[in-house]
Phi, psi and omega in degrees: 000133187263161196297324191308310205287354206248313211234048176337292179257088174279301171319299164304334165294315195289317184263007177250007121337304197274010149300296220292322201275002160282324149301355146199089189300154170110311203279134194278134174004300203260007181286132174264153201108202176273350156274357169270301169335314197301301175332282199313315171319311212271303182290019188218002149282318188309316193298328210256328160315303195321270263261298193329290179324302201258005169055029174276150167287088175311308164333303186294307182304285180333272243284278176322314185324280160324338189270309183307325159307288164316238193005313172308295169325306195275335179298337183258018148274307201154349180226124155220255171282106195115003146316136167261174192191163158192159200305150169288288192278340183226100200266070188242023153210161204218095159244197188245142170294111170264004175183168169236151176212179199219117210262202212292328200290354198075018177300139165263127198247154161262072231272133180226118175295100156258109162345113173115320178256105162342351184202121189298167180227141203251127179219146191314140152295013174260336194270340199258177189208179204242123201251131176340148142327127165344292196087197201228167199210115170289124151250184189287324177266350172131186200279078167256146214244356186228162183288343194256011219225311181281357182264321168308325189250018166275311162305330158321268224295274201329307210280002177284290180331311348123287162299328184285301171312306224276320186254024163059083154226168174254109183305139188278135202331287216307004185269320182324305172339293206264038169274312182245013155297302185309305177309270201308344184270344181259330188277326166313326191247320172304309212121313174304122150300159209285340159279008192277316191279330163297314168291328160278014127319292182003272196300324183293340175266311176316336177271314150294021157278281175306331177298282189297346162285344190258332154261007151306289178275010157289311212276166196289065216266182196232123184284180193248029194219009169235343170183121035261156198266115168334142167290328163307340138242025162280329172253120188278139161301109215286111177335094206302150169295159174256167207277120181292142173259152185284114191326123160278143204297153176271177211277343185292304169318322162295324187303317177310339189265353189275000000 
């Protein structure tokens, strides 16, 4: 067995080993107990002086840190974000990993996304396995081969669908088409039924909706009733001058013509 296999994150043990021996140079690296323990204490006060100084949030980094942890932990049982998996023993869903996480006891769990269901399910990575492939799906845009990839453009269709109603257009059958290829290739490979996955589209299109109205009235956009403006009514009818009247002879003048 090679050292990579036996120390997955070896590299990351070596430099923060050669961190640890500036604080107490001579004493070797890799020492266990309370005086190594002591070391990490000291190099994770210092760190919280750092982030103070630099107004980074520790609490937050710590936090991100551990999820970044978890992850790690579960790619080095064998899976990681975008695996498809399913139970080892009883397969009667089929989702994707979207993170890891790690409980007080050190187990390592996989938070997994199943079509259709709206709240991930955290399960021991002991428990899970690598689930047949997807298979493939034609679209209008080419060819998908992944749950995450069949889920992206199930959201693409529905929400084209979801705009052609809003401005009273008839949306075109092939989208209905591949609207329900998509639906039946994820509820086939999940488990799910196909109205659980139609209806868990909803809120994520209801949100890109909303998203996109909101940088729609963020932007300056120049509307059709400020340009382009008709000429006509940029130009006004120009107005006949009035007629000056022609001055009448005075009576003396007249009396001269007589």
């Amino acid at each position: 067995m090679s050292e990579r296999q036996e120390a997955p994150f070896a590299d990351a043990i070596e430099i923060v080993a050669g961190v640890l021996n500036a604080y107490s140079p001579g004493q070797p690296s890799d020492q266990q107990g309370p005086a190594s323990a002591e070391r990490v204490q000291f190099l994770l006060t210092d760190l919280i002086h750092y982030c103070d100084h630099h107004h980074i949030d520790f609490p937050t980094t710590m936090a991100a840190a551990r999820t970044a942890y978890a992850d790690d932990r579960a790619e080095d049982h064998g899976f990681v974000i975008g695996d498809e998996v399913q139970p080892r023993q009883k397969p009667l869903w089929r989702g994707i990993v979207t993170g890891g996480r790690i409980t007080r006891r050190g187990e390592v769990l996989c938070a997994v996304h199943i079509p259709g269901e709206r709240h991930e399910l955290v399960v021991s990575t002991a428990q899970l396995e690598k689930a047949p492939p997807f298979g493939s799906i034609k679209t209008q845009t080419g060819i998908v081969s992944t749950v995450q990839e069949a889920e992206e453009r199930l959201d693409e269709v529905t929400l084209t669908i979801r705009h052609a109603q809003n401005e009273g257009w008839l949306p075109e059958p092939a989208l209905y088409q591949e609207q329900e290829r998509l639906i039946d290739g994820l509820a086939l490979w999940s488990g799910s039924s196909a109205i659980a996955i139609h209806l868990s589209t909803g809120p994520r299109i209801a949100a890109k909706v909303q998203a996109q109205s909101t940088r729609k009235a963020r932007r300056p956009a120049l509307m059709h009733r400020d340009f382009p403006q008709r000429l006509d009514t940029q130009l006004t009818e120009r107005q006949p001058e009035p007629a000056v009247p022609k001055s009448r002879p005075s009576p003396d003048s007249r009396a001269h013509r007589m």
